[in-house]
N, C-alpha and C positions, 0 to 999 in steps of 0.2 A: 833397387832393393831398399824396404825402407828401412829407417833404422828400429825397429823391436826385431825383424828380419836378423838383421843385420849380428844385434846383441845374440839374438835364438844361437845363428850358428858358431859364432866364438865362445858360447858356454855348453856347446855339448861335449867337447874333450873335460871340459873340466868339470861337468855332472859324473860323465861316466869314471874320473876320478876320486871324486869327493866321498860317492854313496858307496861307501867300506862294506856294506851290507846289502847283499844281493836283494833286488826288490823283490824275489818268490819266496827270501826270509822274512820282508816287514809285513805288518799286519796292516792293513787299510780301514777308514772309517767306517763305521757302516750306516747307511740313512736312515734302514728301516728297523732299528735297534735300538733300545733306550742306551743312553749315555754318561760318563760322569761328567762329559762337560756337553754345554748346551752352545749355540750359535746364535743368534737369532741377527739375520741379516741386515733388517732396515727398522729403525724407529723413528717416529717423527713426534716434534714437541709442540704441544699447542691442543686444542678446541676445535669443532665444528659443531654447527648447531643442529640439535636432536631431538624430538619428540619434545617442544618446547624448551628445551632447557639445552646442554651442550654435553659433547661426548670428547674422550681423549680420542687424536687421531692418530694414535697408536695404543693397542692394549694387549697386553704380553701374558701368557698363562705359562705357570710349572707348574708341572706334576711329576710326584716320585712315585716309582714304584720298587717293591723290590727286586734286588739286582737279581737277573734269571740265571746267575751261580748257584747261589742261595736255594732258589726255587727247586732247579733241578738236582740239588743234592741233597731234597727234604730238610731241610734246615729253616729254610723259610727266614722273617723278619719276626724280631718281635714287636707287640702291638704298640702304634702310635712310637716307632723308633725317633727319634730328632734326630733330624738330618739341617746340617748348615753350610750354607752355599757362599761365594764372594763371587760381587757380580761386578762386571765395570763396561759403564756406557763409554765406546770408541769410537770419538770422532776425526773428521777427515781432514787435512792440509792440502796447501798448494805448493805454488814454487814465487809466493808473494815474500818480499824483504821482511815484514811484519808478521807471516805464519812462522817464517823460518825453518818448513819444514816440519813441525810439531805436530803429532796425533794426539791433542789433548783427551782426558780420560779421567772421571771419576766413578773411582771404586766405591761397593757399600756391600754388607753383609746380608743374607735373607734366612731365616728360619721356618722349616716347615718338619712334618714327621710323613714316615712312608703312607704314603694313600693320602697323603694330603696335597694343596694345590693352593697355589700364591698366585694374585692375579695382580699385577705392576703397571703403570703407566709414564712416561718421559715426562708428567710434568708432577712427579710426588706423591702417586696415590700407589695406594698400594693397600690389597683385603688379602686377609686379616688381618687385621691394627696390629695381631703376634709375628705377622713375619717377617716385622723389622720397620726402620724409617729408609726410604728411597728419598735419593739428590733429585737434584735435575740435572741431567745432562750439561755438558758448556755449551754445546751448539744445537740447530735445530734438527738434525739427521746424522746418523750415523747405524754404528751398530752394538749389539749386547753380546756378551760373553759371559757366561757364569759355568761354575766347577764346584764340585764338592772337596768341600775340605773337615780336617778333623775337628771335632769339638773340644773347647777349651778344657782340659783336668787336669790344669797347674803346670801345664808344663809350658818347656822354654818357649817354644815353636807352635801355638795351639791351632794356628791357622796353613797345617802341612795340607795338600792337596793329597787325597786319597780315593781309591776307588772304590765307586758305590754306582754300578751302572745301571742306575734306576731311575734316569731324569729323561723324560718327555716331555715336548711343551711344543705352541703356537700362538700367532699375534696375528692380530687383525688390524688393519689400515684403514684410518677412516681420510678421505679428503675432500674438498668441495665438492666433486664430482662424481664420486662414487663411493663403496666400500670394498674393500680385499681378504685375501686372508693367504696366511705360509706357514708349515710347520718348519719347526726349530732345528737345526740341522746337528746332528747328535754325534758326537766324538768320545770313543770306548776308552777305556783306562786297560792296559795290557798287564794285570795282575790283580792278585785275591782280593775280594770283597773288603773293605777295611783294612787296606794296607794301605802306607805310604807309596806316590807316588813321586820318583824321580825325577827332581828337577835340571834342567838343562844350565848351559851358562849363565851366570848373573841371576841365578835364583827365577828363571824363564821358566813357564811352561812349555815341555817339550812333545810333540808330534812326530813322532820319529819311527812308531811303529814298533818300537824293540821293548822286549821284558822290561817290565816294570815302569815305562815311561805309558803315552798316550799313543793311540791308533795316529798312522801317518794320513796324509790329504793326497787328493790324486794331484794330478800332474796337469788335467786338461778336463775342459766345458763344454758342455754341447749342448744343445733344445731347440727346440721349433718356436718359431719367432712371427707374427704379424708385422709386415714392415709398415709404415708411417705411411699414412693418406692425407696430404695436407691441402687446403683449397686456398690460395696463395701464404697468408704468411698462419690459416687459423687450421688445426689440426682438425681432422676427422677421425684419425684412431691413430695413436701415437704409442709405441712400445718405449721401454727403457729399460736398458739394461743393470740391475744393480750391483754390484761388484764387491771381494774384499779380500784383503789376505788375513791372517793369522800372523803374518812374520811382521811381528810391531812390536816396536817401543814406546810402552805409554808415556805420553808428557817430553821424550824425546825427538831428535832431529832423526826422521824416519828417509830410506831414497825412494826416489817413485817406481811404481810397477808398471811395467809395461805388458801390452799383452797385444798377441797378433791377433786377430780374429777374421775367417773367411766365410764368409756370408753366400748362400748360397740359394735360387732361386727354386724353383718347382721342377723347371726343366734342367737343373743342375747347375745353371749358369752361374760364374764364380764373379762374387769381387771381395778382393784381399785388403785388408785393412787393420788398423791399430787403434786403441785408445791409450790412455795412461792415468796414473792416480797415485794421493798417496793416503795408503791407509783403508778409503771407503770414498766411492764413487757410485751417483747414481746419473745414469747418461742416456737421452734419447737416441732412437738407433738412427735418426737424419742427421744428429751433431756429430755422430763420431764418423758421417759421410754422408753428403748431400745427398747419394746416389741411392741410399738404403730406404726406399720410399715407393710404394705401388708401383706408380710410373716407373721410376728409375730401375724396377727389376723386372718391371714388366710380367710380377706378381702378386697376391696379394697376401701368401705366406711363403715362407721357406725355412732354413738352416743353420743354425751358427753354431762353430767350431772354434774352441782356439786353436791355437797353433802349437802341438807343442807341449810348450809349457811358456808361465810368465817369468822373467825377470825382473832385478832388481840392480838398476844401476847409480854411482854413484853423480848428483846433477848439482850445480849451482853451490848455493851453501851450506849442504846438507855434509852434516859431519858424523852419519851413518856410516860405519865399515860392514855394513852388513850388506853384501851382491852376489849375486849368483841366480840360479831360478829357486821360485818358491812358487808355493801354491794359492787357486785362487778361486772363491765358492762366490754363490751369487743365488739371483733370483730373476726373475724376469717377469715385468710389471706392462698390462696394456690396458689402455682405457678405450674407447670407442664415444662416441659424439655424432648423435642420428636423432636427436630428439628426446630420446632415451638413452642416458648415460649409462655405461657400463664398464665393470673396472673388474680384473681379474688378476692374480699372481702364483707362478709356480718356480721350484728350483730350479736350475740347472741340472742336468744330470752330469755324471761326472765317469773318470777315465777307471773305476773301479781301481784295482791293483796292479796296471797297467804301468809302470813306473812312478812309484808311489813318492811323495817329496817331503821332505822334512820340514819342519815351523819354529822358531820359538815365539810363545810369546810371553814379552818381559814387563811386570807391571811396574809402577813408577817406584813402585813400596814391595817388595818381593818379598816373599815366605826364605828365610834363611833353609838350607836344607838341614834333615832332624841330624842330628848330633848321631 
């Protein structure tokens, strides 16, 4: 048994104790819904060269709209509404003495109004010049997160996290080799248009599914996968899996997540297996086993499943008390190599409200809750 195996079944006595809240009471995220907070899974920093001149190799678009409470209860938005969002690029760690664990992370603020659309890049751009200045990331990859929060009128807390479920968005990947594209994975606010939402421990955002907090993440992954054609050490089509959780502490000593995955071939044929990460992980499906590869499945698509759910255990010198399962979204990235490069990306599908799982996440600089 190997060990995410292992962790899985010593935390199901203590899931099925923990979740106070039967999962047919939480509310689940939904994909195909605008949201007050947004995902966007993978960024990368940097150039490739483009129609003579060079392109970001990653470019992220928002769009508001308004929230469909509103809508349906003839209320509507009113015109050119300002909407202001806090967005923070999240990137990944290892189990190196020098990461020590850390998901380093810089926040920034963006301004847009409903119907309107902000188009960002990992390396400072960002149109229209009005919706703000964009950092750069600390590292070359990782992922975005942005929420709607309230606009500053003098008060103590101007930056409360509120819901306004009118955020849509997608990013397109550019790489040497090809281009991609994914939409933004969209997370509800479980309460009225322009309310306050409830923040968790430590000023966290919480996913928890219950009134007044945000929609919970499922529990478990699944999609249809190309495995890896490789012609000794040079790849012919090479998938990768991208991965991430929600349950981070930015700029903090985070533990790594484990997750089982069983991969499955055309004629159903299983192999069981693990990866692990902390934070944001992108992983070729022959790294996370030799065997996940045409030959080796003696396929040339199939299955992947997590198992479950992932965990979080405490490893090395992470001085994270945070363990137990959490939840874990992704995407799933394949390129091909035949002369003619081609590069495609889609989400994972997920366990709907199947044992929904709580998150928080905690930025380095948290919104005090409102008074």
């Amino acid at each position: 048994m190997n060990c995410g195996k292992w962790i899985r079944a010593s935390f199901l006595l203590m899931l099925a104790l923990t979740l106070a809240i039967p999962a047919m009471a939480q509310i689940v995220a939904n994909s195909e819904a605008p949201g007050s907070v947004l995902v966007f899974p993978k960024f990368i920093k940097g150039t490739v060269p483009f129609n003579g001149g060079t392109a970001p190799k990653s470019e992220i678009e928002i769009s508001v709209r308004c929230p469909p409470e509103l809508d349906a209860a003839g209320v509507g938005c009113a015109e050119r509404l300002r909407v202001k969002l806090k967005a923070h690029w999240v990137c990944p760690s290892d189990q190196s003495f020098e990461s020590k664990y850390i998901c380093k992370e810089t926040d920034f603020d963006l301004f847009t109004t409903v119907n309107g659309t902000i188009t960002l890049n990992a390396n400072g751009g960002v149109s229209p010049a009005s919706a703000g200045r964009v950092p750069t990331p600390p590292c070359n990859r990782g992922y975005l997160i942005v929420w709607v929060v309230g606009i500053s009128t003098g008060s103590t807390f101007p930056d409360q996290p509120i819901s306004f479920n009118g955020l849509i968005g997608d990013a397109v990947l550019r790489e040497m080799w090809g281009a991609s594209a994914y939409n933004a994975i969209p997370i509800q606010a479980i309460q009225a248009p322009g309310l306050a939402v409830a923040l968790g421990a430590g000023g966290s955002l919480a996913f928890t599914g219950v009134a007044a907090q945000y929609a919970a993440l499922p529990s478990r992954i699944f999609g249809s996968v190309q495995f890896d054609k490789l012609t000794g050490s040079l790849p012919l089509a090479q998938t990768s899996l991208t991965l991430l959780t929600l349950d981070v502490r930015s700029n903090r000593s985070n533990n790594p997540t484990f997750v089982d995955l069983n991969f499955f071939n055309e004629n159903e044929e299983l192999v069981s297996t693990s990866t692990e990460f902390i934070c944001w992980t992108q992983v070729p499906l022959s790294d996370i086993d030799g065997d996940l590869t045409q030959a080796g499945m003696r396929s040339r698509k199939g299955l992947v499943a997590s198992d479950f759910f992932a965990v979080k255990i405490p490893f090395g010198g992470s001085l994270n008390p945070v363990v137990g399962a959490v939840p874990v979204l992704g995407i799933v990235e394949t390129a091909e190599f035949d002369g003619i490069i081609r590069e495609w990306s889609y989400s994972l599908f997920n366990s709907g409200g199947i044992l929904p799982l709580p998150a928080l996440f905690t930025p380095s600089s948290p919104t005090p809750p409102a008074p």
